[in-house]
C-alpha positions in Angstrom: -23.6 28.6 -73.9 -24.1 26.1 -70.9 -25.0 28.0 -67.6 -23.7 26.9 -64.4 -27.0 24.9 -62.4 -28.3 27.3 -60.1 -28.1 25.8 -56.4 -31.8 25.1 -54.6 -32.3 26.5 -51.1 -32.8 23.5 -49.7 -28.9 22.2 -51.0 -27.5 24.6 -48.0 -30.0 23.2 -45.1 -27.8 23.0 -42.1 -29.2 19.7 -40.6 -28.4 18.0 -44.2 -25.6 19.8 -45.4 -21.6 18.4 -44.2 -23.5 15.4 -42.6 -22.0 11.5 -43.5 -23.6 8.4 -43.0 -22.9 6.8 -39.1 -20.8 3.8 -39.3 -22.6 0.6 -38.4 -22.5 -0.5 -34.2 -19.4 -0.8 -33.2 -17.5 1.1 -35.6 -15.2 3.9 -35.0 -17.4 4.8 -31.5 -15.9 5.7 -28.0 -17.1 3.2 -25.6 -20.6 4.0 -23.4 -19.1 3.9 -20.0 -16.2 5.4 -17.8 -16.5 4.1 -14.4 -13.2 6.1 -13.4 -13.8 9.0 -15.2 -15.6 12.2 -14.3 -19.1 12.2 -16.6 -21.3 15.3 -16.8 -20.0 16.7 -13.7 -20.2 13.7 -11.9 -17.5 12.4 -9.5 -15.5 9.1 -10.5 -17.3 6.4 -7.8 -14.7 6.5 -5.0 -13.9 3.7 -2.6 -16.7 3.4 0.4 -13.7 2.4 2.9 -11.1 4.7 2.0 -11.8 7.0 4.7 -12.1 4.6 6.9 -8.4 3.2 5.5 -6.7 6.3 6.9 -8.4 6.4 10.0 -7.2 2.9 10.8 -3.2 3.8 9.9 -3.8 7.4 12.0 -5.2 6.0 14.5 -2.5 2.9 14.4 0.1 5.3 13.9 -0.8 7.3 16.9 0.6 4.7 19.3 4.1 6.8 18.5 1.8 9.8 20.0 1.0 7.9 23.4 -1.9 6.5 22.6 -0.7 2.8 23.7 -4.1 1.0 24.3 -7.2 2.8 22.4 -4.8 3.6 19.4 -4.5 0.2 17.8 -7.7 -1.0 19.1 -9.4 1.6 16.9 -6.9 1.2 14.3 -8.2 -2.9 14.1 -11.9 -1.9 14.3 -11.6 0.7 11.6 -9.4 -1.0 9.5 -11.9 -4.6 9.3 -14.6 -2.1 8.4 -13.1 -0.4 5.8 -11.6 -3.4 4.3 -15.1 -5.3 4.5 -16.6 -2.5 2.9 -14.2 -2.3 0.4 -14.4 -5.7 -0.5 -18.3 -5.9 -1.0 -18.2 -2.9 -3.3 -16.1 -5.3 -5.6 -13.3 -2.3 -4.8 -10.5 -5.2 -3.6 -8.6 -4.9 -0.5 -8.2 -1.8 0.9 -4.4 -1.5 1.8 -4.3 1.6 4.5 -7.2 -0.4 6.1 -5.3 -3.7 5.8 -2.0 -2.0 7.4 -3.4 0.0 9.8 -5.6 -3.8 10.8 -2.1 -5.0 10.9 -0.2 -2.9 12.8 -3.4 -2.0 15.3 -2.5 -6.1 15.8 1.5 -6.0 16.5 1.5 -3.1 18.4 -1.4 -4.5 20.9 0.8 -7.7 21.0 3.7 -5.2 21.7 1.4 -3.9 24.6 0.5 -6.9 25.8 3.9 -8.5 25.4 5.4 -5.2 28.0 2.6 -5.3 30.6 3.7 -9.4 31.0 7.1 -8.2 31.2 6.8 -5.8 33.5 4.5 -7.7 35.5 6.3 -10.7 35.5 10.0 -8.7 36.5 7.9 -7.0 39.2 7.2 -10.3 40.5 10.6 -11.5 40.6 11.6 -8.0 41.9 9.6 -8.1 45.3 10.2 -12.1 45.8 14.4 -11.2 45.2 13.2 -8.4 47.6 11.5 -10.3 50.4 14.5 -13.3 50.2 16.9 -10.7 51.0 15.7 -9.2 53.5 
């Protein structure tokens, strides 16, 4: 009669025992790096001019809020920063920065454009004045 092999302790080790050879580099592995990605707890690298992105729009935007000079003059001096900073993190072009750059620069036209105006009809307003009178 043939008896079953009796098993050795060292068949049911637990660092030996369910383990399979590793497949050579590149095989079947996840890749080493997730720049976007939380790892251990870590947050994802975030853009160094994204706050100041937003700042420039706000502070753009608040030209609607009656802020007609320092609104878009802040808006163009945040929004260069951000989008320089931005840019030499190798992040691209920030685009709240760029807008807020942007519109900081049309609305202080705008600005510009209606003090001429009103200057300019004031002028012609006291000399129409001053002919007729």
């Amino acid at each position: 009669m043939n008896a079953a092999p009796t098993p050795t302790p060292d068949q049911f080790d637990q660092t030996s025992a369910g383990q399979y050879p590793r497949p050579s580099a590149g095989q079947y592995e996840a890749p080493q790096s997730y720049p976007t990605q939380y790892r251990n707890g870590q947050r994802a690298e975030e853009d160094p001019g994204k706050v100041l992105g937003i700042v420039s729009l706000v502070a753009t935007l608040s030209t609607f809020l009656g802020f007609n000079f320092i609104g878009p003059v802040v808006g163009i001096i945040t929004g260069h920063m951000a989008r320089k900073r931005s840019q030499e993190a190798g992040f691209g072009d920030n685009e709240m920065g760029k807008w807020g750059f942007i519109l900081g620069l049309v609305f202080l036209g705008l600005l510009v454009l209606g003090w001429a105006l009103g200057i300019s009809f004031g002028i012609v307003g006291g000399l129409a004045s001053l002919m007729a009178g």
